[in-house]
C-alpha positions as CSV (number, residue, x, y, z in Angstrom):
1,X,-3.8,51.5,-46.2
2,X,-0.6,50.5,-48.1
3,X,1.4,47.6,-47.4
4,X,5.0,48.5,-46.9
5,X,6.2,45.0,-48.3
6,X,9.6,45.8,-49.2
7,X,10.4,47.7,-45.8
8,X,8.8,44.3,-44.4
9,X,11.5,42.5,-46.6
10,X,14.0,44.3,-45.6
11,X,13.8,44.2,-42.0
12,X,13.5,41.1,-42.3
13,X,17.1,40.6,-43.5
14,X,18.3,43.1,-41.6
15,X,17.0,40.9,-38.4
16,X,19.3,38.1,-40.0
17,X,22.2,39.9,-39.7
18,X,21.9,41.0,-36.5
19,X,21.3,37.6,-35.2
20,X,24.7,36.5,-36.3
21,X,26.1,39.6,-34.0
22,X,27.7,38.6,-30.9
23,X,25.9,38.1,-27.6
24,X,27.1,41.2,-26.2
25,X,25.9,43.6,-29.2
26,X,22.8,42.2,-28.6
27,X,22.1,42.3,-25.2
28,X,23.1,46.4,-25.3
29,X,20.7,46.7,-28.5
30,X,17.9,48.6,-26.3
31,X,18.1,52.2,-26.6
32,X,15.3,53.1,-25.0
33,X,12.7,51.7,-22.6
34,X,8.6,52.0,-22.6
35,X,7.4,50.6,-19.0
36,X,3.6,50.0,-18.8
37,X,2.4,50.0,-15.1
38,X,-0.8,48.3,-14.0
39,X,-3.7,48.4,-11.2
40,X,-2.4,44.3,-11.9
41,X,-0.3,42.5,-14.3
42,X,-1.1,38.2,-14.4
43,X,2.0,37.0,-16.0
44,X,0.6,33.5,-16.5
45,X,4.0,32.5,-15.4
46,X,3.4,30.3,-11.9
47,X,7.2,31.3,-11.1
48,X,6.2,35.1,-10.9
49,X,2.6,35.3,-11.3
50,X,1.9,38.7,-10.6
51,X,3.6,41.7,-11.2
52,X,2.4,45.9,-11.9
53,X,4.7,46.7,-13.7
54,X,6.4,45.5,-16.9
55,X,9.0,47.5,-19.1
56,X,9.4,46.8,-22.9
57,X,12.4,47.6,-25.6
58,X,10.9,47.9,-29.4
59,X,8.9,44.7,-29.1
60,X,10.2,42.4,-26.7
61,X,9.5,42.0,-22.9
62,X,12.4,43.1,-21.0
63,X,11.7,42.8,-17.6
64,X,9.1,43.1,-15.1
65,X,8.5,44.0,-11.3
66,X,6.1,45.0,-8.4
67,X,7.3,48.6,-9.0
68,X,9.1,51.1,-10.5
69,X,11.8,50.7,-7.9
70,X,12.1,46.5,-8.9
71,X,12.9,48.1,-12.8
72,X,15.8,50.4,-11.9
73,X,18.2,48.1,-13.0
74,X,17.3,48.9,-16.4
75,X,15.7,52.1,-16.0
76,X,18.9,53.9,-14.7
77,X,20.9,52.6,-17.5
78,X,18.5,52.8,-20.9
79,X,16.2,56.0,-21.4
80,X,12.8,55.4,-19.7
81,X,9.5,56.0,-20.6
82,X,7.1,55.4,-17.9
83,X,3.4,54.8,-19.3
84,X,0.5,55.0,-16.8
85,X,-2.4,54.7,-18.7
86,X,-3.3,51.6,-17.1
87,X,-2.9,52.5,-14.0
88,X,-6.2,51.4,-12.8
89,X,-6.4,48.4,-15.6
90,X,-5.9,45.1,-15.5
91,X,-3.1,43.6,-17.7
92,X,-3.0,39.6,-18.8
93,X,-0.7,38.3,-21.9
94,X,-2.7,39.2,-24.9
95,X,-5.8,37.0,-25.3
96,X,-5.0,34.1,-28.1
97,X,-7.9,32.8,-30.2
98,X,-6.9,28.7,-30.9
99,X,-8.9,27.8,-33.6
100,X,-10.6,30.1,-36.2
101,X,-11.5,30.6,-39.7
102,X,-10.9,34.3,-40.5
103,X,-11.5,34.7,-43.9
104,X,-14.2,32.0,-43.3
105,X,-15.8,33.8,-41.0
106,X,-15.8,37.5,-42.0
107,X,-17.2,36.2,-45.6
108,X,-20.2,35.0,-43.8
109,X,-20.9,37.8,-41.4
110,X,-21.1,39.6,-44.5
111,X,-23.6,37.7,-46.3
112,X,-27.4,37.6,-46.1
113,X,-28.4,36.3,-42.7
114,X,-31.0,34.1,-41.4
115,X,-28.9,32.4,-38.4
116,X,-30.6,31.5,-35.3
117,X,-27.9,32.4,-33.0
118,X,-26.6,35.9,-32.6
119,X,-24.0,37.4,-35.4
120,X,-21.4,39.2,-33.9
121,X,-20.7,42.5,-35.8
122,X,-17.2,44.5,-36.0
123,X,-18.4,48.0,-36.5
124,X,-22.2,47.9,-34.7
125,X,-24.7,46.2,-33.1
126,X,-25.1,42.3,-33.7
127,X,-27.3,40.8,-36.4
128,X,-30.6,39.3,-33.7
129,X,-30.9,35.7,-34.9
130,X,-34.1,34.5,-36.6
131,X,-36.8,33.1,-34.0
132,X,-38.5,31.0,-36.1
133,X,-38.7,29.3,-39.4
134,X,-41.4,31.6,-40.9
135,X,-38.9,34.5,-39.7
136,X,-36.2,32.9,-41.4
137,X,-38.4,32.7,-44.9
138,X,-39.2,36.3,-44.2
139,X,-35.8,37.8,-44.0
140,X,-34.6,35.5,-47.4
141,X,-37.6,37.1,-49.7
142,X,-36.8,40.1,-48.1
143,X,-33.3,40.3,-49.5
144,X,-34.3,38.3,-52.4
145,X,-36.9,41.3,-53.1
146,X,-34.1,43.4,-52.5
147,X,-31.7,42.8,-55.0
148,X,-31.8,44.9,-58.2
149,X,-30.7,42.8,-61.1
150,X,-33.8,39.3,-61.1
151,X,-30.9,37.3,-62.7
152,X,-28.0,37.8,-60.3
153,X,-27.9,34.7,-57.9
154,X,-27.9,35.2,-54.2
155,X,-25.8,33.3,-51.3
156,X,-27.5,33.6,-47.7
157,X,-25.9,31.8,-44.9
158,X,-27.0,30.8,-41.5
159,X,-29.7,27.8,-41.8
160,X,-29.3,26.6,-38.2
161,X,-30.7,22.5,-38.6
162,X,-31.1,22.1,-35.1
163,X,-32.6,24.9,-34.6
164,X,-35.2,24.9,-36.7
165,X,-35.6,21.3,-36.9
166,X,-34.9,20.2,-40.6
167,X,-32.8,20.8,-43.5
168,X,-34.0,22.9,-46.6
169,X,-35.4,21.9,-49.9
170,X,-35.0,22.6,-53.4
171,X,-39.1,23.3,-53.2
172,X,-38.2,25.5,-50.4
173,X,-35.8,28.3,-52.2
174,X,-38.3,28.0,-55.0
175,X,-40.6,29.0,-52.8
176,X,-38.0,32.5,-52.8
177,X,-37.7,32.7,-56.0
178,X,-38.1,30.1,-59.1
179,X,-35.6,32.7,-61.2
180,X,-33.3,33.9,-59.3
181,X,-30.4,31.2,-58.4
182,X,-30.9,30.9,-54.4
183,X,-28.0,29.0,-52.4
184,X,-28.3,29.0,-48.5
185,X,-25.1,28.1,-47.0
186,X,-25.8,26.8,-43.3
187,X,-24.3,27.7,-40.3
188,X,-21.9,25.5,-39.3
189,X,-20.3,25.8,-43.1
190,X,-21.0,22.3,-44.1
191,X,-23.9,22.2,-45.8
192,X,-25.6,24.3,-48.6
193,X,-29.0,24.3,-50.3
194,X,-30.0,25.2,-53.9
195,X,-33.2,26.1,-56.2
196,X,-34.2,24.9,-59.2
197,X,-32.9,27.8,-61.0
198,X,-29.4,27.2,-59.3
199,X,-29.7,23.8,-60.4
200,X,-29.9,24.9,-63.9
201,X,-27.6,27.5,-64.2
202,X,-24.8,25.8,-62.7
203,X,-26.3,22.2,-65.0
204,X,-25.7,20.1,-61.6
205,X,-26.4,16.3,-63.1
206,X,-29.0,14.5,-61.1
207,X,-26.6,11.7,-61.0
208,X,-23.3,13.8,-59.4
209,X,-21.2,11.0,-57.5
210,X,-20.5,13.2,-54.4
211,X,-21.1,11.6,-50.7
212,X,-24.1,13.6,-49.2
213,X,-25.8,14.6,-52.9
214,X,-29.3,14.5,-52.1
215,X,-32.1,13.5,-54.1
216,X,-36.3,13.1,-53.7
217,X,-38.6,9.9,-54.7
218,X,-37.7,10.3,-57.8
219,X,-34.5,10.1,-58.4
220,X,-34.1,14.0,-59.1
221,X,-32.1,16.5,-57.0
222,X,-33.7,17.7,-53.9
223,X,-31.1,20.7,-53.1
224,X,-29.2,19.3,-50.4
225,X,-25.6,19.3,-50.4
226,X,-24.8,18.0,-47.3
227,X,-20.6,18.0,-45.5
228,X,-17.8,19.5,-46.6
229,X,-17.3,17.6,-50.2
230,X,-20.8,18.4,-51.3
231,X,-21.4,21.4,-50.1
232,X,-17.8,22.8,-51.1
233,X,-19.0,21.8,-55.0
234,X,-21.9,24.4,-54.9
235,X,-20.5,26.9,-52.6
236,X,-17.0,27.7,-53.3
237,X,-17.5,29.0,-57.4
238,X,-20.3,31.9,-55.4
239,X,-17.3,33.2,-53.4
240,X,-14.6,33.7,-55.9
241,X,-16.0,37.8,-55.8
242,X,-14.8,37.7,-52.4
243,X,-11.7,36.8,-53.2
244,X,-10.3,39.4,-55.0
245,X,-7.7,41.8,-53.1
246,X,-9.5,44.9,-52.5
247,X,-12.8,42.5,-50.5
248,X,-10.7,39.9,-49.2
249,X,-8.6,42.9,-47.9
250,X,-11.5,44.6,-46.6
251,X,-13.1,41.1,-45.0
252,X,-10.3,40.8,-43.2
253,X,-9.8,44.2,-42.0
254,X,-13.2,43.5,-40.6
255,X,-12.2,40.3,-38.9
256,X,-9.2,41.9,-37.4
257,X,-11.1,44.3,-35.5
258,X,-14.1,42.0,-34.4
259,X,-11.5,40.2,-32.5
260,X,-9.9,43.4,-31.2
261,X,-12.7,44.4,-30.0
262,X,-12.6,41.1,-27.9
263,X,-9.5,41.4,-26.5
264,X,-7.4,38.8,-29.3
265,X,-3.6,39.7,-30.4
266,X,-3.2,36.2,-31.9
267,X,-5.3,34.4,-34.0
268,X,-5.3,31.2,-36.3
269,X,-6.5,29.8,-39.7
270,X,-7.4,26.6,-39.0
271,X,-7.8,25.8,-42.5
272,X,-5.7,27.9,-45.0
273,X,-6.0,26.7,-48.2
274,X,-9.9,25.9,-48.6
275,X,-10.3,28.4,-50.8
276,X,-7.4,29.3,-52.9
277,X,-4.0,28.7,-51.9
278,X,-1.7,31.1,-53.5
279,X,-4.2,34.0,-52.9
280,X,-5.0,32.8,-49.5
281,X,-1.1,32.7,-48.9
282,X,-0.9,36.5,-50.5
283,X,-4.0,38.1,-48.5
284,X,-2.3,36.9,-45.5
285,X,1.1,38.4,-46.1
286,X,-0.2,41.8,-47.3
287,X,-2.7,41.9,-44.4
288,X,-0.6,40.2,-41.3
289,X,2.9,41.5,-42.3
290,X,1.7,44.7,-42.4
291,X,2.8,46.8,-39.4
292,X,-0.6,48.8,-39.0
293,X,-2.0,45.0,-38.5
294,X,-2.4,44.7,-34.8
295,X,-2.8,41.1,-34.5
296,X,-0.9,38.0,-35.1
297,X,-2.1,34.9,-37.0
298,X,-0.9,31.0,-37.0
299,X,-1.8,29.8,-40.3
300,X,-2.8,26.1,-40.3
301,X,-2.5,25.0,-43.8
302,X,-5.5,22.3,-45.0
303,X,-3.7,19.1,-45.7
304,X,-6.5,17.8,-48.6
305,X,-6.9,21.9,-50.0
306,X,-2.2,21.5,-50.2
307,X,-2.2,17.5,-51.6
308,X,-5.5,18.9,-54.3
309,X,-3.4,22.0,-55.6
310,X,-0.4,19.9,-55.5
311,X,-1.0,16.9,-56.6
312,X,1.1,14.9,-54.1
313,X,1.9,14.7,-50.3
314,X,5.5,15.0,-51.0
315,X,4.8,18.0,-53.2
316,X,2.1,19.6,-50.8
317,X,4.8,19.0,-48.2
318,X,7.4,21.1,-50.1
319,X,4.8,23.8,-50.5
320,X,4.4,24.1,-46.9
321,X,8.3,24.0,-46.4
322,X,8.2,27.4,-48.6
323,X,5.6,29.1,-46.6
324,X,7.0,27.8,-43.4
325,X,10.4,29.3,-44.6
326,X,8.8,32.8,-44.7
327,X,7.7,32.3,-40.7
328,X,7.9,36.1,-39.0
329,X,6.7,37.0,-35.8
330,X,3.2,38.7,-37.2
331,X,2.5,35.4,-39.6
332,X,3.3,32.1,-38.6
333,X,2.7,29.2,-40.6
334,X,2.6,25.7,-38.5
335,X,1.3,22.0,-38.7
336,X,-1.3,20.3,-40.7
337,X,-4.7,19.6,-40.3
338,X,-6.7,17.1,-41.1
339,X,-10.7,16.1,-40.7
340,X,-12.7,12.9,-39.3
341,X,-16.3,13.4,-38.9
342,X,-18.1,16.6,-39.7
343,X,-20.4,19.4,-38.6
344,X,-21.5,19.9,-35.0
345,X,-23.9,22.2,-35.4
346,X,-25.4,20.4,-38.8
347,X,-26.0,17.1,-36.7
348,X,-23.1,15.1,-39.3
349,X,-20.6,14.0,-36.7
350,X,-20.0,10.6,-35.8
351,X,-21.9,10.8,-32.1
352,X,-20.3,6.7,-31.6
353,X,-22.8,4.2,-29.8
354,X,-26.3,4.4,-31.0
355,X,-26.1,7.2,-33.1
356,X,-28.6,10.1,-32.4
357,X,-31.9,8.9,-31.7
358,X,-33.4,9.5,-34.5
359,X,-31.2,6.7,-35.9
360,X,-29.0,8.2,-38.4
361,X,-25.0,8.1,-37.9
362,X,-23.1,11.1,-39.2
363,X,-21.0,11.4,-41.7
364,X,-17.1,10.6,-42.1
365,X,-14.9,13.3,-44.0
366,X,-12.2,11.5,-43.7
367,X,-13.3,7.5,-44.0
368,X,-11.2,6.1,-41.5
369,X,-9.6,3.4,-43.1
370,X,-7.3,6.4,-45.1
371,X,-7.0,8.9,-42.2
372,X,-3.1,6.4,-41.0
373,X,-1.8,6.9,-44.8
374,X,-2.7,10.6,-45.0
375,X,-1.3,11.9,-41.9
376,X,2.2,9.2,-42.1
377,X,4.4,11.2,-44.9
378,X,3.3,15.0,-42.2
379,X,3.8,13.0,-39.7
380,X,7.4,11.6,-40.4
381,X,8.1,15.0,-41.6
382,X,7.7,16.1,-38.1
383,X,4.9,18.6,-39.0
384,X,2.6,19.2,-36.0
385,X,-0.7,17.5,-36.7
386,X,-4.3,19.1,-36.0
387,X,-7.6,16.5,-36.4
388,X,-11.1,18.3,-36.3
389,X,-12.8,15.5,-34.6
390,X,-15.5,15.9,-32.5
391,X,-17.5,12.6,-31.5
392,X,-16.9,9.6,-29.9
393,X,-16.4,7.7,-32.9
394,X,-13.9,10.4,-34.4
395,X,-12.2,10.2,-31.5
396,X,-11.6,6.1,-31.7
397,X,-10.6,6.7,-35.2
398,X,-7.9,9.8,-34.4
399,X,-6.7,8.0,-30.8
400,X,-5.9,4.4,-33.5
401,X,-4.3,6.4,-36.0
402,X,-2.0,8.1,-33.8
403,X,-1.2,5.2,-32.2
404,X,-0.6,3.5,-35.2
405,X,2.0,6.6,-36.5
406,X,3.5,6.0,-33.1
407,X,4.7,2.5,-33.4
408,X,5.8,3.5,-37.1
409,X,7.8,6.5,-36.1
410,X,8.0,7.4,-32.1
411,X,8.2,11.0,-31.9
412,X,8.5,13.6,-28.3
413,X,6.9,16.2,-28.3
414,X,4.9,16.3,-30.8
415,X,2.3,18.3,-29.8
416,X,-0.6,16.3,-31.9
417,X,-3.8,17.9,-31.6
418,X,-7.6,16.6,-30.8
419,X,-10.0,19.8,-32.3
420,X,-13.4,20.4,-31.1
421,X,-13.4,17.2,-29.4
422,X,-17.2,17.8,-27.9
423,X,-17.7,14.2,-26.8
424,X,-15.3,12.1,-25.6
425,X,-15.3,8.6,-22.9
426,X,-13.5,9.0,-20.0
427,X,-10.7,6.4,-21.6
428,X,-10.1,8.1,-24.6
429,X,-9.1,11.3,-22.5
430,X,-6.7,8.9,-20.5
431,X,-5.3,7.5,-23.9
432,X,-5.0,11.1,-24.8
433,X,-2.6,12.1,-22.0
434,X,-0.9,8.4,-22.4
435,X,-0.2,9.3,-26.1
436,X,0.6,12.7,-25.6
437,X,-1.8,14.7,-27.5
438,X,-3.4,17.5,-26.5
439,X,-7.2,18.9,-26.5
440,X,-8.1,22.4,-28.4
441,X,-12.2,22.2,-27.4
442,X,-15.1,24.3,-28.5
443,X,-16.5,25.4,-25.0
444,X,-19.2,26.8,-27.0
445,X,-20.9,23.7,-27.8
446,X,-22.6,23.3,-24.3
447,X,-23.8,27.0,-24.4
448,X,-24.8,26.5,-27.9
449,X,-26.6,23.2,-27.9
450,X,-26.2,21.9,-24.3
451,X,-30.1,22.5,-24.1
452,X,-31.4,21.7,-27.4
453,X,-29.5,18.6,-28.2
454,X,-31.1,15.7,-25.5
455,X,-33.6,15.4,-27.9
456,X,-30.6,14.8,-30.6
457,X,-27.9,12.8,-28.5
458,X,-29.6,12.1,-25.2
459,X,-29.6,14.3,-22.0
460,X,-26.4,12.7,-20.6
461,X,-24.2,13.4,-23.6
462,X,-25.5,16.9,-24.0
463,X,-24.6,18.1,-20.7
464,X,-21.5,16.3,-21.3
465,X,-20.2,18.3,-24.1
466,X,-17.2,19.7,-24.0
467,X,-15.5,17.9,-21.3
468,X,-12.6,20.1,-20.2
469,X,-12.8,19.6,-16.7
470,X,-12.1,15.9,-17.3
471,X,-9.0,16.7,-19.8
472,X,-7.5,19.2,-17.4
473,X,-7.8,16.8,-14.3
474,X,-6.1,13.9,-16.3
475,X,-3.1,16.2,-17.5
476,X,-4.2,16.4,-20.6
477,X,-2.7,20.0,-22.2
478,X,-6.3,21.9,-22.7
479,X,-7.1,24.8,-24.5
480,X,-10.6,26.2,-25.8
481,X,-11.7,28.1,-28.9
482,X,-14.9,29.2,-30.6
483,X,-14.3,27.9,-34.3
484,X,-15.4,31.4,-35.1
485,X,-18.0,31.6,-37.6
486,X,-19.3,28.8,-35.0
487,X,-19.3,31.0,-32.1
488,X,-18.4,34.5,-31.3
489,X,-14.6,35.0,-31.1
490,X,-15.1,35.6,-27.4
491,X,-12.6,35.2,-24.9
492,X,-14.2,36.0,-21.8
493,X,-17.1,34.8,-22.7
494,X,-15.5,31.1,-23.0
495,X,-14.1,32.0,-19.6
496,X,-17.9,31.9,-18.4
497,X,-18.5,29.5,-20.1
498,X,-15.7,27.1,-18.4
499,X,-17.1,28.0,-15.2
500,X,-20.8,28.0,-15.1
501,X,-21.0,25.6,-18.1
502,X,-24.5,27.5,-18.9
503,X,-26.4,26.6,-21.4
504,X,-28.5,29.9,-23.6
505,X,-31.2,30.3,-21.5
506,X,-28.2,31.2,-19.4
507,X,-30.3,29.4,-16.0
508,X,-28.9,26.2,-16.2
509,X,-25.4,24.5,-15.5
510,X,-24.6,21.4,-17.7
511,X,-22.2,18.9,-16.3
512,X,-21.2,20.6,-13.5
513,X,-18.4,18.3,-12.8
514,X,-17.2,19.3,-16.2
515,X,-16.2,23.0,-15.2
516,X,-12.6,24.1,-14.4
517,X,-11.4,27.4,-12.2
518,X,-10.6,30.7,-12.9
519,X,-7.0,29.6,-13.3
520,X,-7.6,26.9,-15.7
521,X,-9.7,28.9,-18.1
522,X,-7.3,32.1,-18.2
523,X,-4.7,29.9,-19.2
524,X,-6.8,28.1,-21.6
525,X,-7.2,31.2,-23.0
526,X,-3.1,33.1,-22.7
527,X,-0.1,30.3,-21.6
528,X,-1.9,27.1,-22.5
529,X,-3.3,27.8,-26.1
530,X,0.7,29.0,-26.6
531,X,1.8,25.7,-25.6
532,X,-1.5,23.8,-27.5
533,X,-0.2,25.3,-30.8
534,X,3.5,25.3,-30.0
535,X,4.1,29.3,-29.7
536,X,4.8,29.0,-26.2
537,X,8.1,30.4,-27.0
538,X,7.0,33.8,-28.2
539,X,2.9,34.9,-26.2
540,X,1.1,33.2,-23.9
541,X,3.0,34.5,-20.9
542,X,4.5,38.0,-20.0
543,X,8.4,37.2,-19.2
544,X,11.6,38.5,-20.3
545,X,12.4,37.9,-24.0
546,X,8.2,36.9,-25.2
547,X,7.0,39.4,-27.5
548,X,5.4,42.2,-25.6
549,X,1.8,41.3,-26.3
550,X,-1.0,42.3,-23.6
551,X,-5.0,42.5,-23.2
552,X,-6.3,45.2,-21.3
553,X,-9.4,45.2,-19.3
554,X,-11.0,47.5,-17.6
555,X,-11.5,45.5,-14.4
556,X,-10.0,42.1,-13.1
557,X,-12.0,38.8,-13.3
558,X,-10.8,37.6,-10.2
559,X,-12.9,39.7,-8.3
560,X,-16.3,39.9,-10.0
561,X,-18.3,36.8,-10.2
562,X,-18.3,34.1,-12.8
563,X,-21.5,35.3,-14.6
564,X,-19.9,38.7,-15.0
565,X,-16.7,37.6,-16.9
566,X,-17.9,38.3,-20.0
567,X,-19.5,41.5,-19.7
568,X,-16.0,43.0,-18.7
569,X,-15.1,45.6,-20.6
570,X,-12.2,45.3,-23.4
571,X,-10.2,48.7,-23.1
572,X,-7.9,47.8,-25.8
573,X,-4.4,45.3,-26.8
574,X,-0.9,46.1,-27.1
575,X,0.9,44.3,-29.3
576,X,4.6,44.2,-29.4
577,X,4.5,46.8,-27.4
578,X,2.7,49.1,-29.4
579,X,-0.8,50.0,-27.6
580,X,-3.7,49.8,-29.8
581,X,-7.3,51.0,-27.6
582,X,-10.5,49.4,-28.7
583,X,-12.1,53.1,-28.5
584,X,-9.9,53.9,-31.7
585,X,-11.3,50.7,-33.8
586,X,-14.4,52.6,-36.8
587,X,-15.6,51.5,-39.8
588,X,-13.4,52.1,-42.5
């Protein structure tokens, strides 16, 4: 579809000028009204939290009532339309995804799979996970045996470590093919794997300085590229296909309806940058400014991709200034984030105490001794700071740091941000709220791992993953998130998950004391994920002057039980007012 850029500038500037209007032009700017009315409307607003009937002017909230008759101020004044579509629907502020990888995660739904979990699809049925590693070697000489062309190299992702119990060899993908150049990107995205042949074509030296190169008794390379560092060096020059316009278009086309599907208006890039800045930045604008787009997105730009590009914080800083100067309600750039430990799922995060039992330690990102002098110039800058760290240790090193960027330069309000955070001690959570940071968890991880990973991490800390109920008890401002490609972008599945805290075999509740209520994971998911990422000014809630953003289901999670939460059907979003219904999302 075309992207109507200049009307987009345009408006823009227009909007401008209009601000600078006086009050009372603008508060007679409505000419005409859409009221929605609902079977129940949960504003997320304590002050009014129900209502059934909300009426909306271009793309704003206006007001909202128990009736029709509560409206007629407005009504009898502005021309009305009365919409009853959802007459026997449930209404809640559209559903808010907190912490995502978009491009990220549409690139490898696409690929070649042989991921253990479940791969959510946009337009069909999902990809069944591999049961086995001898499935897993199936399906990648399969594909392998596939491909026309015995020179071009193939990139499978989806290599689940825990799952099937080890990492992959060199020997292994030669076992695929000793021509072809085999990489197998795994599936939490921090680790890849490589043949000989890939070895060769690409001339990797057996004596690469990179932390988490891996080589055999010998000295050569054994095909492991394990975190972030090493496994961006082999991975990232396979993808530069998928980012040219017309597929990174289409990828994220894809992603926008997978999370329509689901029930998302707003979404974030929790890393923008990784891959390319300036086409990152230009994907985004085409694909999030455009007015057919019917979703919003918070772009988080990656502090290391910004200071690599540019060549200095002070510069990377500047660059972000620019983007953040283009802000619009439809693309939001905000904050900066930063990494501790690494992968979950790819057993490399810094579990503190002991370590996993099979003695190893996990793996720092970000060695700890330069996480202060990163984050100060963002920090005094007054840019809202988000730290992927998810173990114990992480969280020591993140809770010193801001701390230490505290005493420097006291700041209110500041919104700083723990990501992930699936373990944490029952003081760090208290130094959390004392510090004024707030928690953006992967509920995920119990459901994903809570049942596999007492033979990694103990049984006591993997039943205590995830520990919302504790955050949300000590005041701690708690949203969850799926870290999608990590988990399905699921909403109301996470809602489950906050309150049965099951694990896959979907039998078992780990850390029951770790659940919250109903309440607590709706807002988690609508007015506290606004506030976690500082848009509580414009969605999260349904009042007077927030942008008219709503999820509609097709029946009310307050009166079916827990279990059931996520099977409710999605009938569709509405975003600024414009009503988008899931039945209409097809394959391009």
């Amino acid at each position: 579809m075309p992207f109507p850029i200049n009307r987009i500038v345009l408006a823009t500037l227009l909007s401008f000028c209009a601000a600078s209007q006086a009050h009372e032009e603008a508060a007679t700017a409505c000419d005409k009204l859409t009221v929605f009315t609902a079977k129940k409307i949960y504003t997320m607003n304590p002050g009014h939290p129900q209502a059934r009937a909300v009426a909306v002017c271009k793309d704003r909230i206006v007001s909202i009532g128990d009736s029709l008759d509560d409206l007629k101020d407005w009504t009898s004044k502005v021309p009305t339309t009365v919409d009853t579509r959802f007459a026997e629907k449930t209404l809640f502020p559209g559903f808010i995804e907190a912490h995502s990888h978009p491009l990220l995660g549409a690139i490898t739904a696409n690929l070649p799979n042989i991921a253990a979990l479940d791969t959510p699809q946009a337009y069909g049925p999902d990809i069944k996970g591999v049961k086995s590693e001898a499935e897993a070697f199936e399906r990648m000489r399969r594909y392998e045996a596939d491909m026309k062309d015995p020179a071009t190299p193939i990139l499978i992702w989806g290599w689940d470590v825990p799952a099937m119990g080890r990492h992959l060899t060199r020997q292994d993908l030669d076992k695929i093919s000793t021509t072809r150049p085999v990489l197998v990107w795994d599936a939490s995205q921090h680790h890849g794997y490589v043949n000989s042949a890939l070895i060769a074509l690409r001339k990797i030296p057996a004596d690469l300085n990179l932390v988490g190169v891996g080589h055999d008794e010998k000295g050569e390379l054994n095909g492991q590229f394990l975190g972030v560092p090493a496994a961006s060096y082999v991975i990232l020059p396979m993808l530069v296909s998928k980012l040219a316009p017309a597929e990174a278009s289409r990828l994220m086309r894809w992603l926008v309806d997978l999370n329509r599907r689901n029930g998302i208006t707003t979404t974030t890039d929790h890393s923008m940058g990784i891959f390319n800045v300036e086409a990152e930045a230009g994907l985004l604008n085409a694909v999030f400014n455009n007015p057919e787009t019917p979703q919003r997105l918070m772009a988080i730009p990656a502090m290391h991709s910004f200071v690599a590009k540019y060549g200095s914080a002070e510069k990377a800083i500047d660059a972000v200034h620019a983007l953040q100067a283009k802000n619009t309600d439809r693309l939001m750039y905000r904050g900066v984030k930063f990494f501790t430990d690494d992968s979950f799922n790819g057993l490399t995060f810094k579990p503190g105490g002991m370590g996993y039992i099979n003695g190893t330690q996990g793996q720092w990102i970000t060695p700890p001794d330069k996480l202060e002098a990163l984050m100060e110039p963002w920090w005094k800058d007054g840019q809202q700071i988000f730290v992927h760290s998810i173990g114990v240790e992480a969280q020591d090193v993140t809770l010193a740091t801001l701390r230490q960027l505290q005493a420097k330069a006291p700041r209110v309000d500041h919104r700083f941000t723990f990501e992930h955070v699936g373990m944490a001690r029952y003081d760090q959570i208290r130094a959390m709220k004392a510090l004024g940071a707030s928690a953006n968890v992967n509920i995920y991880y119990v459901w994903l791992r809570g049942e596999s990973y007492p033979k990694v991490v103990g049984k006591d800390r993997a039943e205590d993953l995830s520990p919302i109920g504790t955050l949300v008890s000590e005041g701690v401002p708690t949203t969850f998130h799926s870290d999608y490609p990590v988990a399905p972008p699921k909403p109301l599945l996470g809602v489950t998950l906050g309150l049965t805290r099951v694990g896959q075999s979907n039998t078992r509740t780990l850390g029951s004391d770790l659940r919250v209520n109903l309440e607590q994971a709706l807002r988690m998911i609508t007015i506290d994920a606004a506030y976690v990422l500082g848009l509580d000014q414009k969605i999260g809630s349904i009042e007077p002057g927030k942008l008219a953003d709503f999820t509609v289901l097709e029946q009310d999670p307050h009166v079916v039980k827990p279990a059931a939460i996520r099977d409710i059907p999605v009938w569709g979003t509405v975003l600024g007012g414009r009503v988008f219904p899931a039945s209409e999302i097809a394959k391009p």
